[in-house]
N, C-alpha and C positions, 0 to 999 in steps of 0.2 A: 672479092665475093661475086657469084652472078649476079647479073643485073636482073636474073627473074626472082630473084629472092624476095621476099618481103619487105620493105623499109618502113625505119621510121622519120620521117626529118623532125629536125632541132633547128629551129630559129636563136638567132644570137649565138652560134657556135663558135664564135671567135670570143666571146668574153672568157673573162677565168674561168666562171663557174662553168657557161657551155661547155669550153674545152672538159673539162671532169667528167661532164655528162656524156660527151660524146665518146668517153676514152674508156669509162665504165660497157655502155652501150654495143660499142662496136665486138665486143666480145661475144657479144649471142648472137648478135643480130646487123644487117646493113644499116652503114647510118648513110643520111645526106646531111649536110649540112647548109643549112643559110643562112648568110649573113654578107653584108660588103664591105668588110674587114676582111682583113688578110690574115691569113689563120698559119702564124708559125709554129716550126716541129708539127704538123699535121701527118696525122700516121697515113700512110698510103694507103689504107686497104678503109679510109674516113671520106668520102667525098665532099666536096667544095664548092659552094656556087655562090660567087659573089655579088647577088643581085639584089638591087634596092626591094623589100619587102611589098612594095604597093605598086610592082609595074605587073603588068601580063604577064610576060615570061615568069613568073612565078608559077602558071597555072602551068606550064609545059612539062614540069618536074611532076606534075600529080597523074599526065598522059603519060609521059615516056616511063614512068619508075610503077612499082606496087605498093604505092606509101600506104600503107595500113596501119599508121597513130604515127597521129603531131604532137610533139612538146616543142612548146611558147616558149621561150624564154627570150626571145626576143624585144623587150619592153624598154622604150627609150628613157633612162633616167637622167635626164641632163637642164639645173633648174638655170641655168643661164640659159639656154637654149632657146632658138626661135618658138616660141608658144604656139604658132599654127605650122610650122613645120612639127613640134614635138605633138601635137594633138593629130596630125593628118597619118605621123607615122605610125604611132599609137592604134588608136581607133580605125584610122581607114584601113592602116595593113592588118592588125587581128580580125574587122571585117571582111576584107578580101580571103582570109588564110580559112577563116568559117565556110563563106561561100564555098570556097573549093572541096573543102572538106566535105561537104555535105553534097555536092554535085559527083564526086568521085567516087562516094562511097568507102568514106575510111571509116576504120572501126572506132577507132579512141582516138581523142583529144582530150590536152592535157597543157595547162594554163598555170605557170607558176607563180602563183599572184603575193599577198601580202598579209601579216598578220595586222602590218599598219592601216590596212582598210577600214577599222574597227575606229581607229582615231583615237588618241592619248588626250582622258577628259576626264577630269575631276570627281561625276560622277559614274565614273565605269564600275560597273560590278568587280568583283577580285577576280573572275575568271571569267572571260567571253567565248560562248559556244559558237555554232556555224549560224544559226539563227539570228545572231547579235545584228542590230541595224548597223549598215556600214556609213560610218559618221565622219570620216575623213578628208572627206571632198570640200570641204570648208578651205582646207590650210594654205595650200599652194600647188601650183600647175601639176607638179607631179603627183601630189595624192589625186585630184579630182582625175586624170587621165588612169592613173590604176583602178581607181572607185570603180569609173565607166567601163574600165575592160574587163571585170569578174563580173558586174552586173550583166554586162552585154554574153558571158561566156553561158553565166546562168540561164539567160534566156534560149540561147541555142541548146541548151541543156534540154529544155521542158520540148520544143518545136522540133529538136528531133533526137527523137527516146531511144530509135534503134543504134545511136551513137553513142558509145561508152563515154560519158564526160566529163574530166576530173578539174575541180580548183585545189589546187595547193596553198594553202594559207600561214609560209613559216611565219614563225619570230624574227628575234633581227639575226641573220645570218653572219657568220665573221668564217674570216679564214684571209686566202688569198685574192678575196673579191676586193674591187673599189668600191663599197657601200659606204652610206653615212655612219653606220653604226662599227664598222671596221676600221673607218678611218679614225673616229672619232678615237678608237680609243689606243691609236696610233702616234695620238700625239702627246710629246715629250712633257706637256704641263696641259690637264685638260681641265676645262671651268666648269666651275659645277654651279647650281642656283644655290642659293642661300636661302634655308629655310626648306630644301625639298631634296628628298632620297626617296625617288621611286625605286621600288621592284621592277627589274628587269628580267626576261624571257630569253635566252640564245640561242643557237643551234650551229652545230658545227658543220660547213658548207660539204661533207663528205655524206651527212647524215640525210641533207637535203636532195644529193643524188641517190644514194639509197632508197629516199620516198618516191625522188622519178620512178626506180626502176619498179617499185610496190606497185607503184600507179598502173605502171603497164599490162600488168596481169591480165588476164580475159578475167570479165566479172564485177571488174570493180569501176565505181563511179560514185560520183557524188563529190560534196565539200570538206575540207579536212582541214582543219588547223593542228599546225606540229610544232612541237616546241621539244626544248634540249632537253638538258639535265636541269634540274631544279633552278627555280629563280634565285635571285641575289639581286640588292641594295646595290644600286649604284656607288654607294663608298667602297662596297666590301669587293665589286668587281677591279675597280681599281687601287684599290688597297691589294685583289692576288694579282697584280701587275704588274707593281710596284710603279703606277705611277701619279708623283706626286697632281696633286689637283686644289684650284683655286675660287673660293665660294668666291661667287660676284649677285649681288641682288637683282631679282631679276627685268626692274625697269633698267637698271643700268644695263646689263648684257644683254637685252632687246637692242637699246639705243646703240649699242658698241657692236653687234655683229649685224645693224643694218649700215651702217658707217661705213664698217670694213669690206660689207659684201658691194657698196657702192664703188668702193676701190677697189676693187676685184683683187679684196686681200684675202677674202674665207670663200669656199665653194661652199659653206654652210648658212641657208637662207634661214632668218629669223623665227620662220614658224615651227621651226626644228627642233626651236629650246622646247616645245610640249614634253618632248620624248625624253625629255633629260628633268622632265617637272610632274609629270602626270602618268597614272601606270595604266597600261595596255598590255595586261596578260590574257592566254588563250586557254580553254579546255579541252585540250587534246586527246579525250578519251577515243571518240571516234578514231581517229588513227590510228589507235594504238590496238579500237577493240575490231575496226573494219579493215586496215588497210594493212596491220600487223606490222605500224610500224612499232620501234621502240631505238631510243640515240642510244647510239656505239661507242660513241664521245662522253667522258667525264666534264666535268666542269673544268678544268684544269688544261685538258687539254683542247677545251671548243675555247676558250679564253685565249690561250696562247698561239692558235690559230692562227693570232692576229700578226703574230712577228714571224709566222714563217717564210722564207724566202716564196717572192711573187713572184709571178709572169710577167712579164710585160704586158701593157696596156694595148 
């Protein structure tokens, strides 16, 4: 494509989901992409810049290109991970990526943030709207780093208006991604609490590029929680799985997945049993009534998502 054309860049474009987004994209429009991963099978006509998110030459791609709308998707999810290396990449690169934004004059920014912002808590209402307080930042490094970056995206929201600014707020995403919520239900005997079947929220990771693309529209802005096909009970999700699962009470599966995570035998940190204990569902009408989305995915097949052949990592 010419390089006078319009771009959008895509942060995190080497993960599964990036790649979707960016392979969706490149059909209307020039992508760039960044990320310092290595992005295999990358369609030639997809650009590539492998540069750490929080150096300078970041800004050089906003001189040399006509990037006219960012989508984030670049957000470090790694709960072993250096805590101020994951907080500096986090917050300091989404601040840098603001900055430029707003120094360059791009039209839209676009932040694919979490429905788990909202926090899995006993007393949640049955359906949480965009207004809901984001109560997540309690749990562990990775909710308090995502809490800060929709808070932080919201305020660039209000400080500068002539910027189209959108948060994305899915459910738990499954398909080909490494999520906790993919992986979880990945595996071959998965433990459930004893005593507790929440309602679950999902969205099929095709349906979640499809709301990138809504997002991009001229016009549209604001916050959006999106959700799949209808919720379902944690048994009944793994009962259309067929796979079998094992109550454990849940002092003992605290005590037992902080154990294992000290042996670096689970990449699943203790405060995660919430989400398999307490429901955190979303009101997705906005989406559906502003941004015109609505899932393309059945239950059946945003469910079985989960075993379709992946990428590499």
């Amino acid at each position: 494509m010419p390089s006078g054309e319009d771009a959008v860049l895509v942060t995190g474009v080497c993960g599964n989901l990036g790649r979707r987004v960016a392979r969706h994209l490149h059909r209307d429009m020039r992508v760039i992409g960044l990320d310092r991963r290595k992005f295999p099978g990358r369609p030639k006509d997809i650009e590539h810049h492998p540069i750490d998110l929080r150096r300078n030459r970041v800004e050089d791609l906003f001189r040399e290109a006509r990037i006219k709308a960012v989508v984030h998707l670049g957000v470090m999810h790694n709960p072993r991970g250096n805590r101020e290396e994951h907080h500096t990449w986090n917050v300091g690169g989404l601040s840098r990526l603001l900055e430029y934004a707003s120094r360059h004059r791009v039209r839209k920014f676009v932040l694919l943030s979490s429905a788990n912002v909202y926090g899995p808590r006993p007393e949640n209402a049955q359906f949480l709207n965009e207004d809901a307080p984001l109560l997540a930042a309690g749990a562990f490094s990775d909710m308090r780093d995502l809490v800060e970056l929709d808070m932080l995206v919201q305020s660039f929201f209000w400080k500068y208006p002539e910027i189209e600014t959108v948060i994305l707020r899915p459910t738990h995403i499954l398909g080909t991604v490494h999520n906790a919520p993919s992986n979880y239900l990945r595996l071959k005997v998965a433990p459930t609490l004893m005593g507790f079947d929440p309602m679950l929220q999902t969205v099929h990771q095709d349906d979640v590029v499809r709301a990138i693309q809504l997002s991009l529209r001229p016009g549209i802005r604001g916050i959006f929680n999106m959700a799949g096909p209808q919720a379902l009970r944690l048994s009944d999700i793994l009962g259309k799985l067929n796979r079998p699962h094992v109550p454990i009470p849940y002092t003992l599966a605290k005590f037992g997945v902080r154990r294992l995570w000290s042996l670096r035998m689970t990449n699943f940190p203790a405060p995660e049993l919430d989400f398999v204990r307490y429901v955190c569902m979303v009101d997705d009408r906005r989406a559906r009534d502003v941004l015109g989305y609505a899932p393309a995915f059945d239950i059946d097949q945003t469910l079985n998502a989960v075993d379709e052949e992946r990428w590499p990592a």
